[in-house]
N, C-alpha and C positions, 0 to 999 in steps of 0.2 A: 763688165757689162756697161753700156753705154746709158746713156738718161733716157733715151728713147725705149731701149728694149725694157729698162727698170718700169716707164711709166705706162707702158701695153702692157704688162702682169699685173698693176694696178688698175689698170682702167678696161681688163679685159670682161665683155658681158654686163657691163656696167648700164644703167639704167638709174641716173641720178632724180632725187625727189626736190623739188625745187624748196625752197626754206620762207617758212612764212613768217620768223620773225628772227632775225638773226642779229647778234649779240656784239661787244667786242673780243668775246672769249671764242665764239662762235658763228661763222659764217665761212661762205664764197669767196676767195679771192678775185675779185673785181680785174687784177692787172699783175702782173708780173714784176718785181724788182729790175728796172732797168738801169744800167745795162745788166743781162743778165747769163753767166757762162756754167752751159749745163757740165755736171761732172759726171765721172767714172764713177762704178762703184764694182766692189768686191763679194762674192758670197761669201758667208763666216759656216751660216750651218743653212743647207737648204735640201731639205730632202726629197722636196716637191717641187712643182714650178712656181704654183699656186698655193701659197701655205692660207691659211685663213685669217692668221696676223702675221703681218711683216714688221719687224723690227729694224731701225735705220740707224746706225752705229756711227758714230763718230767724236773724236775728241773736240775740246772747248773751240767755241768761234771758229768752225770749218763749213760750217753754211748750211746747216740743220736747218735753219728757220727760211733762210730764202728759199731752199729747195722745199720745205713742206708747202709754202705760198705757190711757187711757179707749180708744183707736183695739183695743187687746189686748183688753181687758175686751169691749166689744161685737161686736166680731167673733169672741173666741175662739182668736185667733191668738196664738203664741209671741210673745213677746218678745225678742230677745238683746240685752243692755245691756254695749256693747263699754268702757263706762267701770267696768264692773264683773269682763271678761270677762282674762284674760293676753291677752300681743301676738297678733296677726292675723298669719296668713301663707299659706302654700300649703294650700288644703284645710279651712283651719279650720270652714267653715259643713258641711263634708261630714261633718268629723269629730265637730261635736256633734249633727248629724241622727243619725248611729250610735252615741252614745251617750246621748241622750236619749227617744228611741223604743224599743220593742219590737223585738227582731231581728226578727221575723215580718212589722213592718210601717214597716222602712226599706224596703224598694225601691217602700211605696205612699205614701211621704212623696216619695221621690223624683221617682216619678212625677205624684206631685198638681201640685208647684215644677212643673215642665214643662207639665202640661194648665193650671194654673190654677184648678186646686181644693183648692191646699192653697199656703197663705203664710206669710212671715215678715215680721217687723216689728224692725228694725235700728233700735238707737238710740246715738247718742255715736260715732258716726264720726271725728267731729273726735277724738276723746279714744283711738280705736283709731290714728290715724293718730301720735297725738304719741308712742306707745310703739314703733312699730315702724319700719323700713328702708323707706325708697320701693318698694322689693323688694318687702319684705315685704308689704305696704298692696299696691299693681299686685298679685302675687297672691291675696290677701284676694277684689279685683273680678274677677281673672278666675274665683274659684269662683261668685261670685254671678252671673257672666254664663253659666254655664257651668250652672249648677243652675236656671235660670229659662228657657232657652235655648227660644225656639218656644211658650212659655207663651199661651194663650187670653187669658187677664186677667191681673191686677195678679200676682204672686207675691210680690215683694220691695217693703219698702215701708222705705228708708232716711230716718232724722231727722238732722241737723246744721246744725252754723252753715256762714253762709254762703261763706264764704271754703273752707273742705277740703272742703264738699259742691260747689263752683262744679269746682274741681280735679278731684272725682268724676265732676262731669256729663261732664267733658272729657275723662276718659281712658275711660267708655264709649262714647261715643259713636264717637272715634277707633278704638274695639274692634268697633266698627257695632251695638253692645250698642241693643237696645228697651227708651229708655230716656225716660220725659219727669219735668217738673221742675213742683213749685207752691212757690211763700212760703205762709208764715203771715202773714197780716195783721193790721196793728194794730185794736181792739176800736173798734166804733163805739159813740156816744154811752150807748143802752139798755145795751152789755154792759158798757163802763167802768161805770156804776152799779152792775152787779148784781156786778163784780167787785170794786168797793172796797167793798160792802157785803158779802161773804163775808170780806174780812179785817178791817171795823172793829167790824161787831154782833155782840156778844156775848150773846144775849138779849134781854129784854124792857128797855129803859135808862130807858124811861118819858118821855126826849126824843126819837121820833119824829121830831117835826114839826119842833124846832131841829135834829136829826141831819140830816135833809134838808137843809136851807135852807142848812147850814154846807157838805157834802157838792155841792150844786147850784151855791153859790156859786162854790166851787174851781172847778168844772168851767166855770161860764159863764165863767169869767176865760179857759178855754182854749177856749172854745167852737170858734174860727177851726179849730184843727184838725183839728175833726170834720166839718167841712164837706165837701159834697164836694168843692167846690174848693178846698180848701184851699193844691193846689200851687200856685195863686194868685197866694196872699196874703201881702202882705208879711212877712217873719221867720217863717214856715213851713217852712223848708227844711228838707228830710228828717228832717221831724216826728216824733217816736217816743211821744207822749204817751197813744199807747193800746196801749204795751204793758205788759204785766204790771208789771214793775219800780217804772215810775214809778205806776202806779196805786195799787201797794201802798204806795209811801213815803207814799201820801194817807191811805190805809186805816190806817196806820201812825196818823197825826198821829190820824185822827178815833179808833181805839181810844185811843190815849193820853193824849187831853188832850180830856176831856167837857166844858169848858166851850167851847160851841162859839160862842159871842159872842165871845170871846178870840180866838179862832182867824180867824173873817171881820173883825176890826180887826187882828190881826197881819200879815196874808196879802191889807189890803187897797189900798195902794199901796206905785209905787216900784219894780215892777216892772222899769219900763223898756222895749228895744227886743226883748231876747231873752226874751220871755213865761215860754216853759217852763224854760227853765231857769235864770229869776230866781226863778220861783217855787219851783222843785226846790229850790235854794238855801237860801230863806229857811222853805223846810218842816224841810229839815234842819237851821239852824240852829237853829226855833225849839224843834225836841226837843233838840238841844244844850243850850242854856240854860235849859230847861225840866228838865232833869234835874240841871245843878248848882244851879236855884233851888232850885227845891221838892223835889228829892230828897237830895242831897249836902250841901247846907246845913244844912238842919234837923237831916240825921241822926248827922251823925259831920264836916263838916267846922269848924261852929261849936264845937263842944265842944273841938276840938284849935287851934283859935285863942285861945280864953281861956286853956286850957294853956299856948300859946306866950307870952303875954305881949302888951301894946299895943304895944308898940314893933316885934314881928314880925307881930303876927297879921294886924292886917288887909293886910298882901302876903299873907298864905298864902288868907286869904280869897277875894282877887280871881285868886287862880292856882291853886290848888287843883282838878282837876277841868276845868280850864276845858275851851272845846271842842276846843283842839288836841291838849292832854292826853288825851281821852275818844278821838278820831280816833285817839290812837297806840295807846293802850290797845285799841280793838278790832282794828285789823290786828295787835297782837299776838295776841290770844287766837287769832284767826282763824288765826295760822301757828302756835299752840302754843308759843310763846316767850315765856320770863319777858321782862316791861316793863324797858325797859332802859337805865332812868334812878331815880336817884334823886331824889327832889322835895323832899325837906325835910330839912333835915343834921343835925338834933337824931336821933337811931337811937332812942330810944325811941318819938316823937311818930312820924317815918317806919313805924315797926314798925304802929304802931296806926291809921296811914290808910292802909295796904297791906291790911292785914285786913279793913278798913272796904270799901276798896275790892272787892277777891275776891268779898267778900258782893254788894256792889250789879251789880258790871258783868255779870254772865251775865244779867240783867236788862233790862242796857239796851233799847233800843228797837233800835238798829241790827242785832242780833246774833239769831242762832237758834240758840241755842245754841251752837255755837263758829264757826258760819259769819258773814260778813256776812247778811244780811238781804237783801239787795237788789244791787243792780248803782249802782243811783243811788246809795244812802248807802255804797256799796264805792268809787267815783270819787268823794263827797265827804271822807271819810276820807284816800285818797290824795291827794289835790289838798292836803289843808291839812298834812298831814304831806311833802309832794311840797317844798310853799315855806314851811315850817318854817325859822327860823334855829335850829333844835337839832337837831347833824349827828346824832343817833340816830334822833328823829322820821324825817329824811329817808332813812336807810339802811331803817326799814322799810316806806314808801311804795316803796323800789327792790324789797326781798326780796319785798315782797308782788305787785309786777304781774310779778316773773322767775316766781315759783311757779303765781302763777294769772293767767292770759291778761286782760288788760285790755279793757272795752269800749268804744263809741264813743259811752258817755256820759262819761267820762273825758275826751275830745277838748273836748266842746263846755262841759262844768264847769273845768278847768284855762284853758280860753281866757276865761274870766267872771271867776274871779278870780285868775288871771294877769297880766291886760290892765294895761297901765300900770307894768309892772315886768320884771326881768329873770329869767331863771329860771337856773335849772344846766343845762347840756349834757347832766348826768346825765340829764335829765328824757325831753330829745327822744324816745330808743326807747321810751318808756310810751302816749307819744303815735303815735308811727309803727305802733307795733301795734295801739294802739285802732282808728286809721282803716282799717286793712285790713278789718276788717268790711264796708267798703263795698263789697269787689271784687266785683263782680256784673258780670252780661253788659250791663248796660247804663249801667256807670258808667266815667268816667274817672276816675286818679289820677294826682296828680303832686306830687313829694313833693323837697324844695329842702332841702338845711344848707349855709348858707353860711357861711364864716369865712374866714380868713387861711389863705392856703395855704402850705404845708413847706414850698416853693422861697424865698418871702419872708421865712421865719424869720433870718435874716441883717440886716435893717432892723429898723425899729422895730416892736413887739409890737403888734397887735391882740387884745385877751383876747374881745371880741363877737363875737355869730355869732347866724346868726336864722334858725327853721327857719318855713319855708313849706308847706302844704298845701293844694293845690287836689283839688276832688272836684268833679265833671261829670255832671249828667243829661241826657246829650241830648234822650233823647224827651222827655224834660218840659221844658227849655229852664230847666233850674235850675243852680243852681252856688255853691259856697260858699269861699271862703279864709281857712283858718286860717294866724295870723303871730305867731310866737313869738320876742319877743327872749330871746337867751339870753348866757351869760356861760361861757367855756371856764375854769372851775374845778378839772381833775379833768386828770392827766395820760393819763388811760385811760377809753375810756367805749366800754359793749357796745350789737350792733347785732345786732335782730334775734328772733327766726327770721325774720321776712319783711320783705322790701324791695321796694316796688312802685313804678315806675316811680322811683327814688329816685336824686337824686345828691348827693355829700357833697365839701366840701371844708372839711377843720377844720385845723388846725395842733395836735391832739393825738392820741396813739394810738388806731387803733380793735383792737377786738375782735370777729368773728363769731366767736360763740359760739353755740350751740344744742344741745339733743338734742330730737328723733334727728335736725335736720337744719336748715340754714340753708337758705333757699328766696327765690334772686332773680328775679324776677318782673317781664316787660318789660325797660328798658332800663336798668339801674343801673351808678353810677359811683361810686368813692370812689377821695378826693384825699388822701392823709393821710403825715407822717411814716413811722409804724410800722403795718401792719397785720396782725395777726394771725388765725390758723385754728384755730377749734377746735370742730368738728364731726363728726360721724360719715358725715355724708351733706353734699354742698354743691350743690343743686339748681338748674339754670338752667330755666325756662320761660317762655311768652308770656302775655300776657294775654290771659286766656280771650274768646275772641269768638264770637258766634253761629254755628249750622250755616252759614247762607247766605252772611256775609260769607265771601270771597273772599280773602280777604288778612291775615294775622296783622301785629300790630305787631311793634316791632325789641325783640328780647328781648338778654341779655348783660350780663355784670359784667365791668368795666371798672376793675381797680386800678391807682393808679398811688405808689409809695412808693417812700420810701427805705430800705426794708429791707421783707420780706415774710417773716415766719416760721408757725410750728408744722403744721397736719395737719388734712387729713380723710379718713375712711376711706373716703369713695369721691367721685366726682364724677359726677352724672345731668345731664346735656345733654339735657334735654326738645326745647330749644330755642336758639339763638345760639350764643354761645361766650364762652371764660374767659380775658382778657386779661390779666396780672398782668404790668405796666410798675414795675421795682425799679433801684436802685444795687446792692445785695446781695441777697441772700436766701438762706434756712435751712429751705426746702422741701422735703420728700421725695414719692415717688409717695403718689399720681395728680396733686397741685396741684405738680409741680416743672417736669412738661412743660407746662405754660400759662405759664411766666414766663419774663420777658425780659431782661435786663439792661440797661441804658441810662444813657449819659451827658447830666444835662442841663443843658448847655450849649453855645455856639458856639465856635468856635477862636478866632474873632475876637474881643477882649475889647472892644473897641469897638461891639459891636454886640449885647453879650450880653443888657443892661437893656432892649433895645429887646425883642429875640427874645420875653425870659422874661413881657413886658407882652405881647407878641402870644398869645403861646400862653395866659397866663393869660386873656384875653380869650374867646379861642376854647374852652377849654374850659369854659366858662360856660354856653354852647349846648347844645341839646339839641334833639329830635326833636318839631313843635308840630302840635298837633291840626289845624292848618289846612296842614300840610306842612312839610317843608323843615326849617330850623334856626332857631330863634327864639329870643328870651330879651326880659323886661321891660330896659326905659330904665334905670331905676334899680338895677337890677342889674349892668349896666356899667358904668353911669357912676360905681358906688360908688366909696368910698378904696381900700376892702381888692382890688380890682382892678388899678384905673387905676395906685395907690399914691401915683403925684408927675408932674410935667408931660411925663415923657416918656411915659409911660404914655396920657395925653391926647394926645401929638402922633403917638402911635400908633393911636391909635383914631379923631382928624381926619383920619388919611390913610386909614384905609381907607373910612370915608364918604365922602371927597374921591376915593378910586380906585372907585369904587364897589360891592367888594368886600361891604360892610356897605351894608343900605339899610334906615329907621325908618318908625316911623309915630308917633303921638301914645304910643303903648303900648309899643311892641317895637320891636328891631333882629333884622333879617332876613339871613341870610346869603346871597350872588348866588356860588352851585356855580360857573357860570362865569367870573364875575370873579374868583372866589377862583381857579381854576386858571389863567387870564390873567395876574394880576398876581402871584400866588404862587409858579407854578408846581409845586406843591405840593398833594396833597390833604386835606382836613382829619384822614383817619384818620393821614396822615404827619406831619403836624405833632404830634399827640398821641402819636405814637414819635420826639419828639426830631429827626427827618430836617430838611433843610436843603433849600438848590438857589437856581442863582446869582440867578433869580429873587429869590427871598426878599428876600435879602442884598443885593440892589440896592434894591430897595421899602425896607427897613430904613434901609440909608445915606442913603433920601430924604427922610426920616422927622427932623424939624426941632424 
């Protein structure tokens, strides 16, 4: 669907009320973003032509907010910019209709939202959602289902990312709200040009005809993904290379570096297997090094090396500025924090390339002023400050993805130049939140931290642990696994706000922490020593599936520790339920009545290493797309499971009782061999319970 046909469904029958006092959260779009390039977009679920809300889909920085502006500007419809607006709650769209209009003509405002002659255009939902109470937000939608109720055409027309707009679509609908859904689609070939040319031409440059050729060049290197088949083709997988972001980091390189010969021999092998974002890479790095050659050098870094003397300077030469330096220096400006290292121990020479520095970096390329620039060079920045050996660099790679929501170019850049190395534990939730961008109606998630489990803390330490991400397109028949090895550094590491289909077992403290809410999603488990709560909201629900499907998946948080402490102010049961399996615990209401106390261990001390291997085994399983309980080969047969031979001679017998049954891939759990030879069911076995059964299969156990 093109921008034009999207903004006639919007502005069909339309009869706007002029605004008699209009706000910065609230108004007119006076003008358009110039230059500005209309997109495509997709239906997701549209049952109508005309639903009475439309909801506008799209992952981080793909032009939500310009297009809600240009969509204001031509239709003349309000704006409410809820990232600009206080918390959402009961009434709130009611309460700025009557104080934004004329008393005279709120009840034809109100009436228009009903007939469909009068609309509103909602933007940063996601961003209303993160300030306010589950409460609070569920009321926010029931005023908009309530103020569009019976509406003709479109009335309300909400923008956000994908993930809180998917949760949106799902609690109107369940409301029987008239309500359908479109993506924003990435730019095809013609609009990527006209888009990297709005941010790289500056005027009249007098190189044309080499601006093309260098501009063409980039683009043929990607050409596979503008194809239309692009879902295809090989290393295409959930291609993002015509969205805004990445385009402008193009637009970026061709403003900044005219010499565009330079540029198609920089940028022109060595690629490798992951096209886009080998190339994203080496675009970012080559303004990295382009800015300490020819900028920092010439101008103030050479002068304080001769000062330094030969013996120092040229280290300060080759480290001065460098690019990891320049990554940490912009997530700082970005969070408005002094840089938080000192580079040079001489305080005079320090004093005068700090000064030097101040001057150049609001400059940089990556930066607009004190924002990142971009979402790509915001994930290249974290990623090299992320696996920095200098623990400052890495604590602002953490502050900066806690503060601002990481995206799912984060995911696929940290796996590029991650690969072949171990990373911190820290890292994993930067990553778990990037990928939830994917949740969509037609995606799966499945999200794996394994490590040494609390119970095994007794033997010998395992400090490894490797977090796994799988993402599933079924109708397209695509599928991607990200494998992160990682190293447990950190006696505490946070998880969250969201957890999608996720299970964890680490042998260090966890933390759900979030405001205003930790939000577990599908079927999530954590295995951990200590876990802690600290939330204001701690939200269960399923993953969102289509009107027609029949059947939701298994949703539920599932802890199991040796202690369970602190609080959250409420608990919302969308869906499942809240298990919390402890030895102690220091919980008060609402999370005190979910938890359980449990001893784990057998009486029989003869039988307990067999027991504590059995169970470790089983809860390795989990819920697999093609049914039942499943889990990969080598995720059983690991160390940190099996541990030592008895472990093995527990896991040959239940192959041998045929309890467990494999294939080249996977081991399969058999529900009734397991209750035959166990007599036990697997949710009892993950409470500790026993039965003579067992304890006979155990004893047989060699």
């Amino acid at each position: 669907m093109k921008y034009n046909a999207f903004k006639s469904i919007v502005n069909s029958i339309k009869q706007p009320v002029e605004l008699l006092t209009p706000s910065v959260s609230f108004s007119v779009k006076g003008k358009r973003v110039v230059p500005y390039i209309e997109p495509n977009f997709s239906k997701v679920e549209f049952s109508k032509e005309k639903p009475s809300i439309l909801l506008v889909s799209a992952v981080g920085a793909s032009g939500k907010t310009t297009t809600a502006c240009a969509l204001s500007f031509d239709t003349q419809l309000p704006v409410l910019d809820l990232a600009k607006h206080k918390p959402v709650g009961d009434n709130t769209l009611t309460g700025i209709l009557t104080s934004a209009y004329p008393i005279e003509k709120v009840g034809a405002v109100l009436e228009g939202l009903r007939a469909g002659t009068h609309g509103i255009i909602i933007d940063g939902i996601d961003e209303a959602r993160s300030k306010t109470t589950e409460q609070g937000f569920e009321a926010f939608l029931d005023d908009l289902i309530e103020r569009s109720k019976g509406s003709a055409s479109t009335a309300i027309v909400v923008f956000g990312r994908s993930q809180v707009l998917l949760t949106t679509w799902c609690y109107l609908v369940d409301k029987d709200a008239d309500v359908g859904m479109v993506q924003i689609d990435p730019f095809d070939l013609d609009q990527a040009k006209s888009y990297i040319d709005s941010c790289a031409i500056e005027g009249d440059t007098g190189q044309q005809e080499n601006y093309e050729q260098a501009r063409d060049g980039v683009l043929t290197r990607l050409s596979a993904a503008f194809q239309p088949a692009a879902a295809m083709v090989e290393n295409t997988f959930l291609s993002f290379i015509g969205y805004p972001p990445v385009l402008d980091a193009i637009g970026t390189l061709l403003r900044t570096e005219r010499n565009y010969h330079s540029i198609q021999q920089a940028l022109s092998d060595g690629t490798g297997g992951q096209l886009e974002i080998n190339l994203l890479i080496r675009i970012s790095d080559y303004l990295l090094d382009r800015e300490h050659k020819e900028k920092a050098l010439p101008n103030f870094i050479n002068q304080i090396v001769t000062d330094a003397g030969a013996s120092y300077g040229e280290a300060l030469r080759q480290s001065l500025f460098s690019n990891e330096e320049q990554c940490a220096r912009i997530l700082s400006r970005a969070l408005s924090r002094p840089f938080p290292l000192r580079v040079i121990e001489d305080n005079a020479l320090n004093e005068r390339y700090e000064q030097a520095v101040a001057t150049w970096c609001p400059e940089h390329p990556f930066l607009d002023d004190t924002r990142v620039r971009n979402v790509v060079f915001a994930a290249v920045a974290i990623t090299r400050c992320a696996l920095s050996s200098i623990p400052e660099y890495r604590t602002l790679a953490h502050e900066y993805t806690s503060a601002i929501r990481p995206t799912y170019h984060l995911l696929y850049i940290m796996a590029e130049l991650g690969k072949a190395r171990e990373i911190s534990v820290q890292c994993f939730n930067m990553l778990i939140q990037s990928c939830s961008e994917f949740l969509d109606l037609n995606v799966e998630i499945s999200i794996n931290i394994d490590g040494e489990s609390w119970e095994d803390q007794d033997q010998e330490n395992d400090k490894t642990a490797e977090l796994t991400i799988e993402i599933k397109f079924p109708e397209k028949e695509q599928e991607r696994t990200f494998i992160f090895k990682g190293i447990v550094d950190n006696e505490t590491i946070s998880l969250g706000p969201y957890l999608i289909n996720t299970r964890v077992t680490l042998p260090c403290h966890i933390d759900l922490s979030s405001t205003p809410a930790v939000e577990a999603i599908g079927d999530c488990s954590i295995f951990a020593p200590v876990v802690r709560f600290d939330t204001p909201d701690l939200i269960i629900r399923s993953v969102p599936k289509r009107t027609q499907d029949a059947t939701k998946g298994n949703a539920g948080l599932f802890i199991n520790a040796r202690k369970a402490q602190g609080h959250a102010g409420a608990v919302s049961l969308g869906a499942g339920d809240i298990e919390i399996q402890c030895v102690e615990h220091s919980l008060v209401h609402p999370l005190a009545k979910y938890a359980r106390k449990v001893v784990p261990e057998l009486a029989d001390p003869t039988l307990r290493e067999k027991y504590r291997r059995l169970r470790r085994i089983f809860s390795e399983f989990a819920s697999h797309s093609k049914g039942g309980l499943a889990k990969y080969r080598d995720k059983i047969e690991h160390q940190r499971v099996l541990r030592n031979s008895i472990g093995k001679g527990v896991l040959d017998a239940l192959v041998k009782e045929g309890v467990l049954r494999s294939d080249s891939k996977f081991y399969y759990v058999d529900p009734v061999q397991f209750d035959a030879k166990l007599g036990i069911s697997w949710h009892q076995l993950r409470q500790y319970e026993s039965s003579s059964r067992l304890e006979t299969f155990l004893k047989g156990v060699s």
